[in-house]
C-alpha positions in Angstrom: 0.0 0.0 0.0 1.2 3.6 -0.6 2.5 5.8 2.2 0.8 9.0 2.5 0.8 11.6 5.0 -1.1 11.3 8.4 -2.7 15.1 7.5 -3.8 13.5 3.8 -5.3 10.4 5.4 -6.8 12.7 8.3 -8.7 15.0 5.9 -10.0 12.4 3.8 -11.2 10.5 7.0 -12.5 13.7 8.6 -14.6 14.3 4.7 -16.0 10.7 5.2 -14.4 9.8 2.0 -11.5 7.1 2.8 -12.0 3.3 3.3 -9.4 1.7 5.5 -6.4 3.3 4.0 -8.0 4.4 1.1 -9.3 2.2 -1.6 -8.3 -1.1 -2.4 -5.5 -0.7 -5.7 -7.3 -3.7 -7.3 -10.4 -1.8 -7.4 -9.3 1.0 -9.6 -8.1 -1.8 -12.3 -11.5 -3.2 -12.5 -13.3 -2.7 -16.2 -16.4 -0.3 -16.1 -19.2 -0.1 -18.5 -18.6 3.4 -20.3 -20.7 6.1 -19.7 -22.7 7.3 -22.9 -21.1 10.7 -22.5 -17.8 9.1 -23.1 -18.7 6.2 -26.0 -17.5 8.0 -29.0 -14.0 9.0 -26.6 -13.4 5.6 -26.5 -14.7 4.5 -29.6 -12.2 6.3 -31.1 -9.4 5.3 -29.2 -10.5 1.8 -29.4 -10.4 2.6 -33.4 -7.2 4.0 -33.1 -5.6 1.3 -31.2 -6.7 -1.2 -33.9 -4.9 0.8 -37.0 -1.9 1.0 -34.7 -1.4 -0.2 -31.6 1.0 2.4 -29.4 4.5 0.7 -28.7 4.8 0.2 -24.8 7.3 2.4 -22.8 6.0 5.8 -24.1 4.6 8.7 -22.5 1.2 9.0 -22.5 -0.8 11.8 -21.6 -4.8 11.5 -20.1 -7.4 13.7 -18.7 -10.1 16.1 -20.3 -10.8 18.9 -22.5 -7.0 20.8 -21.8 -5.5 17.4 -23.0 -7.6 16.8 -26.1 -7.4 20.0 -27.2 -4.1 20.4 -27.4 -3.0 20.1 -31.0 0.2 18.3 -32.3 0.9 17.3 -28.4 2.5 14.4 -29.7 4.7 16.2 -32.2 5.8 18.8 -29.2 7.4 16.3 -26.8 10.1 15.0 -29.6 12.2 14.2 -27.1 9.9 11.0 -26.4 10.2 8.3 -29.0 6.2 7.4 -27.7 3.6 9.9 -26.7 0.4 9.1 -26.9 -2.8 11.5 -26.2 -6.1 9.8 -24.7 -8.0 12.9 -23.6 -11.9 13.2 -23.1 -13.5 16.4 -22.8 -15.7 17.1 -19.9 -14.2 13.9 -18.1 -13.4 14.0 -14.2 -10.7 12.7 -12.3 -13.3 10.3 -11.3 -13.6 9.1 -14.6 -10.2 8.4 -15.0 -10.0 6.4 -12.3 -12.8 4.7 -13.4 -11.8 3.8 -16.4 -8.0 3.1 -15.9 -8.5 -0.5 -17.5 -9.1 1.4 -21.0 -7.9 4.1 -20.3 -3.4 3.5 -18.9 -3.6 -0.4 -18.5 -3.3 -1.0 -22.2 -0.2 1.1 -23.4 2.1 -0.1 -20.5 3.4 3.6 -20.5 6.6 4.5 -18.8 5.0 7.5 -17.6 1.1 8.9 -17.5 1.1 12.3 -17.4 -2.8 13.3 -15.8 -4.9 16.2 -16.0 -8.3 16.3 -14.3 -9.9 17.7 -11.5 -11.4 20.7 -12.7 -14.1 19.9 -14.0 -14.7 17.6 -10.5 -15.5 20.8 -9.3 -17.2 22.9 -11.2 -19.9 20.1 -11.0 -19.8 20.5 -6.6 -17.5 17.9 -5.7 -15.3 19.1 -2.7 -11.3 18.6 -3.1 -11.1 15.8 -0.9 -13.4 14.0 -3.2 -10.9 15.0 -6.2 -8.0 13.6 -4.2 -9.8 10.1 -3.3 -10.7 9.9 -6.9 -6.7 10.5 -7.3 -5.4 8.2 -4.5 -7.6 5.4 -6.8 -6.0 6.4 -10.1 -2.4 6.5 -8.6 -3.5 2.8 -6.5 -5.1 1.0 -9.6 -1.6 2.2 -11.7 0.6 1.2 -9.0 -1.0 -2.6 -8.7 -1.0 -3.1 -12.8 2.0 -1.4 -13.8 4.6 -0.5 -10.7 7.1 0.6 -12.9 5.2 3.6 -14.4 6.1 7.1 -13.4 2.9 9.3 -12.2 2.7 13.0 -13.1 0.1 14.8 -12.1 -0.6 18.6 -13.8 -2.2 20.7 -11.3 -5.7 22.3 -12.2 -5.6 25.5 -14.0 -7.0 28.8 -12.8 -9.0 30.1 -15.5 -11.1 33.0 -16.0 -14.1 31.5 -16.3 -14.0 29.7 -13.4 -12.4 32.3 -11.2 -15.5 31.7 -9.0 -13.8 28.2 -8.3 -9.9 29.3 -7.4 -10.5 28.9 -3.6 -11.4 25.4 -4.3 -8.5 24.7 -6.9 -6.1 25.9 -4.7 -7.4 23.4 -1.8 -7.0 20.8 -4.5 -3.9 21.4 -5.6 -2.7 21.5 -2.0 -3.9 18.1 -0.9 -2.8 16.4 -4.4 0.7 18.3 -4.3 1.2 17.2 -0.3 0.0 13.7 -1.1 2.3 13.1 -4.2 5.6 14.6 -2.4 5.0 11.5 -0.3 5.1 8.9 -3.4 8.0 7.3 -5.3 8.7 8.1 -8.5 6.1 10.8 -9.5 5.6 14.2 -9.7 3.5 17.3 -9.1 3.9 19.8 -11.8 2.3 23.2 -11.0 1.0 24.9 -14.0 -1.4 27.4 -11.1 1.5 29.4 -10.2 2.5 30.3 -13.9 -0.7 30.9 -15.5 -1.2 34.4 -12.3 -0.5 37.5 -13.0 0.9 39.5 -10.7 -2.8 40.5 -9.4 -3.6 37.0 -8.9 -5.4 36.7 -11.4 -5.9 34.3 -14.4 -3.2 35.3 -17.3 -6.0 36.7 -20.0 -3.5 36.4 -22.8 -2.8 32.5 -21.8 -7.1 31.6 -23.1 -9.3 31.8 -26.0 -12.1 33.3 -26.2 -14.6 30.9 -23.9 -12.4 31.8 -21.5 -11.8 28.5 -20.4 -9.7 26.7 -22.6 -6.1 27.4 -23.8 -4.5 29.0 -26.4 -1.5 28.5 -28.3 0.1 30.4 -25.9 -1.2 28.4 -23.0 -0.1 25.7 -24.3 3.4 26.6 -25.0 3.6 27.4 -21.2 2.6 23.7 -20.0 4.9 22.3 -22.6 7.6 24.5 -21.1 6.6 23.0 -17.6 5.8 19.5 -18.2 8.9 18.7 -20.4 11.8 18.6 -17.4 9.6 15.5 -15.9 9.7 13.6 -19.1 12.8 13.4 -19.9 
């Protein structure tokens, strides 16, 4: 079982949310019926897989709409012989625990980089909900495939959702605390970067929904995530 912190465990005891030490790691590996929201997701990785099947040992990068959307990702990280982009917008961190089977299981990746949460809680769910949903993820990867580094990319602030920053911050807290107690994974704060000196979201870093990234965004996380690939 992983070692985490006593103030992790406590918070997520004191939210009602952990089972004795957590979840069970065998429980995250177990194959779940898709939701409809997600069928054409993995339809099309499913398709994908079959025309060519992702060599194991890459880097593979999962999580919603700020992984999907981000164009030529596999091109950007040269410096990976494998990358390999399985996002699904609207998903939760939830979901990819849920669906780790599908989703991590199959490529054998050296390393899964992760992004999700946010959307977690713009739907209500509290932080310590996002971090159990985590602890599973990071369990159910552990039990299938040891070897495989964990990176996690913090949530984003973004204008849209300034409403939710309190919130992000708590998250990004309890995941950050909870993965400087894990071997060989990572925390990679992309929140810090993306302020301005007001504390406010960067305005020049989104598109016009205010939500998503633009190219400019992006060029910032590739800047941060690339020293933990390599």
């Amino acid at each position: 079982m992983i070692a985490i912190s006593r103030a992790v465990v406590s918070l997520l005891f004191a939210a009602g949310l952990a089972q004795p030490v957590l979840a069970q790691s065998s429980a995250a590996g177990l194959q779940a019926a898709i939701d409809p929201r997600w069928t054409s997701s993995f339809d099309a990785f499913a398709n994908a897989d079959k025309q060519k099947m992702p060599a194991p040992g890459g880097v593979l990068f999962v999580g919603s709409s700020s992984i999907r959307l981000w164009d030529n990702l596999e091109q950007q990280f040269n410096t990976a012989p494998i990358v390999v982009k399985r996002g699904f917008g609207g998903s939760r961190m939830e979901d990819c625990a849920a669906y780790l089977s599908r989703l991590v299981i199959p490529y054998k990746p050296r390393t899964v980089v992760v992004y999700a949460g946010e959307n977690d809680l713009a739907e209500g769910r509290r932080p310590e909900q996002v971090l159990k949903s985590f602890t599973r993820f990071v369990e159910g990867v552990r039990a299938a495939l040891p070897a495989t580094r964990i990176a996690y990319v913090s949530i984003k602030p973004s204008i849209a959702r300034v409403g939710l920053l309190a919130d992000i911050r708590a998250t990004n807290a309890l995941i950050g605390e909870y993965v400087s107690h894990l071997d060989n994974a990572r925390y990679i704060d992309v929140f810090t970067p993306m302020l301005d000196s007001r504390g406010a979201p960067r305005a020049e870093l989104f598109r016009e929904d205010r939500l998503h990234m633009n190219q400019a965004g992006y060029a910032l996380w590739h800047d941060l995530i690339s020293p933990s690939l390599r």
